[in-house]
Residue, then its C-alpha position, 0 to 999 in steps of 0.5 A: x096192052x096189059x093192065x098194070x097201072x100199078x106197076x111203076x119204073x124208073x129211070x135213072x137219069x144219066x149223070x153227065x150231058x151230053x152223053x155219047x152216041x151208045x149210051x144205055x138208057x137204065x130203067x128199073x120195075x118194081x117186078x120182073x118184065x118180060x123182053x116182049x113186054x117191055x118192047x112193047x111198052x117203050x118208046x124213043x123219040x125221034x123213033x128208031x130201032x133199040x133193044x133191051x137186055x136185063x141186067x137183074x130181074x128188075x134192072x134193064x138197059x135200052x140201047x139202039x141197035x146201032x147208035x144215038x144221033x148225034x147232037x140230038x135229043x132223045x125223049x124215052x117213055x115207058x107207058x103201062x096201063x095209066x102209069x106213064x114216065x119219060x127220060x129226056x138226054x142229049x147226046x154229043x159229038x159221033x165220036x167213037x173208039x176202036x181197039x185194035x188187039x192185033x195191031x195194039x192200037x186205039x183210033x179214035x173217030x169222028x163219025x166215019x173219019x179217023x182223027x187220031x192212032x195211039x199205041x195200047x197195051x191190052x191184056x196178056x194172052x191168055x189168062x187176061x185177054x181184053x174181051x171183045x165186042x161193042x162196049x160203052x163207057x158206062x163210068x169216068x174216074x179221073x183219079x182212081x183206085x184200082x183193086x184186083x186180082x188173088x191176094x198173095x198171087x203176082x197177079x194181085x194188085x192195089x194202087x192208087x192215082x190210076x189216072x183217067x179210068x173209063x170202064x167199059x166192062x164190069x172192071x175193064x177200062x181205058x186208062x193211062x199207065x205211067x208206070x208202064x214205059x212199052x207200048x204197042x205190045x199186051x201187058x195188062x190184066x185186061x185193061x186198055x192201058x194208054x201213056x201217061x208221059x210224053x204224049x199224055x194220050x190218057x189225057x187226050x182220050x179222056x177229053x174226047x170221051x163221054x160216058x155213052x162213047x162206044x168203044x169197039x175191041x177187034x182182032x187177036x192179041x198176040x202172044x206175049x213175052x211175058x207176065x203182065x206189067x206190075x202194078x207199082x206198090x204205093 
């Protein structure tokens, strides 16, 4: 072990529990670490297999290499020389999220059994095509203003009461879309929009959720018959 007893970190505690089963722990140095280092220097009880990425030279995320068990509690040290913190979370029900870009669906899990499919509208195709990957739900607006695009363009948009937000990279997110009456086919900017009237399937996705739930996006987006819905001016 190195010798940097005057090298502190600090976790950011999460700011909801419990937390869902991928949920990236956030630790901050006072100085740039090297990956090594710092695997060698964390530590997670019950033990289990994580990784961590660098988000800034000094911000990082710990994430296990598959997910949290469920219904646990998840003590994350980080020792260096005599310095010492710990973070303590719990996690929640194995729910899990899967968006189907070729089939324009989201499922939603329970561990390994599917307890519900809805109808989606991802991103058009290819200016805006929802990324794929394993995410997390990382923040939850219930009530949000969105903001995007390049003022002046048809792509710019600027609305209020987007209900039900859930980010799951940088500016994408779940959401529901009221002023979108189409689902099943891409008509958004990136985002996973869900509906609002009838089903309120924002809503039932929203309750389900946590920050922390994984969502995986697959498949291929297909080809579009148009430019993306607009966002309603206010």
């Amino acid at each position: 072990m190195h010798d940097t007893a005057d090298a502190p970190a600090y976790f950011t505690p999460p700011t909801h529990s419990p937390v869902g089963i991928d949920y990236g722990v956030q630790l901050e140095t006072d100085h740039p670490e090297a990956r090594a280092i710092l695997l060698e220097d964390l530590h997670v009880h019950p033990a289990l297999a994580f990784h961590v990425t660098a988000t800034t030279p000094t911000d990082y995320t710990l994430m296990p290499d598959r997910f949290w068990p469920a219904h646990s509690i998840i003590t994350v040290s980080f020792h260096q020389g005599q310095f010492h913190t710990t973070t303590t979370f719990a996690t929640g029900d194995a729910h899990i999220l899967r968006v189907n870009l070729t089939d324009q669906t989201l499922e939603a899990y329970e561990g390994s059994t599917r307890v519900r499919i809805m109808p989606v509208s991802t991103g058009v195709s290819p200016q805006w095509t929802t990324p794929t990957g394993t995410f997390w739900i990382y923040k939850r607006v219930v009530d949000d203003h969105m903001v995007g695009g390049i003022p002046g363009t048809k792509d710019y948009w600027d609305v209020e009461h987007v209900p039900y937000a859930q980010y799951i990279f940088r500016g994408i997110a779940i959401h529901g879309a009221w002023w979108n009456h189409h689902f099943g086919v891409p008509k958004s900017h990136g985002c996973i929009q869900l509906s609002t009237e009838g089903v309120n399937n924002a809503r039932w996705v929203w309750d389900f959720s946590a920050v922390g739930t994984p969502v995986i996006v697959f498949g291929h987006t297909p080809k579009a018959l148009g430019n993306p819905v607009p966002y309603p001016k206010e």
